[in-house]
C-alpha positions, 0 to 999 in steps of 0.5 A: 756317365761318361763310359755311357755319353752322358753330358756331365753338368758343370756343377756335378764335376766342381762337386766332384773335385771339391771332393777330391780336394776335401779327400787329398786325392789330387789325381782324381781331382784332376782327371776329373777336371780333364774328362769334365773339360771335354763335355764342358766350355773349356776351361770355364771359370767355376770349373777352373777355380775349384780346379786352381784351389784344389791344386794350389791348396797341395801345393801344385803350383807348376799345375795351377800356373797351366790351369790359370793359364789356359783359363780363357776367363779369369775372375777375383777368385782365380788371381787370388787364389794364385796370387795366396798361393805364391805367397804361402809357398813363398815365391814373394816376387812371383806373388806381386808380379801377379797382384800387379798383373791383376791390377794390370788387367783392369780386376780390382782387389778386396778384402781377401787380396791385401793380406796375401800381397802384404804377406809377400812385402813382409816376406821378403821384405819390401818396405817400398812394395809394402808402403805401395801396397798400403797406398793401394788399400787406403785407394780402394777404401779398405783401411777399416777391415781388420784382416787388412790392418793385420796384415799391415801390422805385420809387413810393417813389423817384418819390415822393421818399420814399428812405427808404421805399424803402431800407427795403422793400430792406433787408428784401426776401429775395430780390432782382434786378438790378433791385433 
């Protein structure tokens, strides 16, 4: 398509590192990304988050910090993809520094945000970040989801706060095997 000049729909290319994510052909994926970029808004949102996903799921975090950088539009899914990612890869600071950027920027977390920011507060451990954190979900009402109150559980446990911990599962709802 593009050796012929044909414009590239947005939709075929994040089709395309999908694919590159799903076969672990992280080169691909990005030079996908790169000549897409050029016949595409750059740097658009959907292009960009399939982009940041792909590299964050391999570990290329130097690669998505550039990616969400150059983003002239963030959304939910970028800061927490980015957000995820710093947290698994253990860069625990990074991680709430970002969350807090966030927050910062006027974008409000959800079900999916809270479990990788307390991941970062039971990692390092921060039991005054963590209880924050805490306050932030009971603020934006999500004291009833169960990943949410798992991961409470756990950054209380890793915090050595078992208390606290108990008392988010003495009140929870609903619970799972993980709970």
């Amino acid at each position: 398509m593009v050796e012929h000049h044909v414009p590239v729909a947005e939709e075929t290319c994040i089709c395309l590192i999908r694919l590159c994510e799903w076969k672990r052909v992280v080169p691909e994926g990005v030079r996908v990304y790169a000549v897409s970029s050029n016949s595409i808004t750059l740097f658009s949102i959907r292009l960009g988050n399939a982009l940041l996903s792909m590299l964050v799921r391999f570990g290329k975090l130097l690669d998505a910090w550039f990616v969400f950088g150059k983003m002239k539009e963030r959304d939910l899914f970028s800061w927490n993809v980015m957000v995820g990612g710093y947290a698994k890869a253990g860069f625990f600071d990074e991680a709430l520094n970002l969350y807090h950027r966030m927050m910062w920027v006027g974008i409000k977390p959800d079900i999916y945000t809270f479990p990788c920011v307390l991941r970062t507060c039971g990692g390092v451990p921060d039991l005054d970040r963590g209880r924050e954190i805490h306050a932030h979900v009971i603020r934006f009402r999500f004291e009833s989801d169960v990943d949410v109150n798992n991961a409470l559980i756990t950054m209380y446990a890793k915090s050595r706060d078992v208390y606290s911990g108990r008392r988010v599962f003495d009140v929870m709802t609903r619970r799972d095997q993980i709970s």
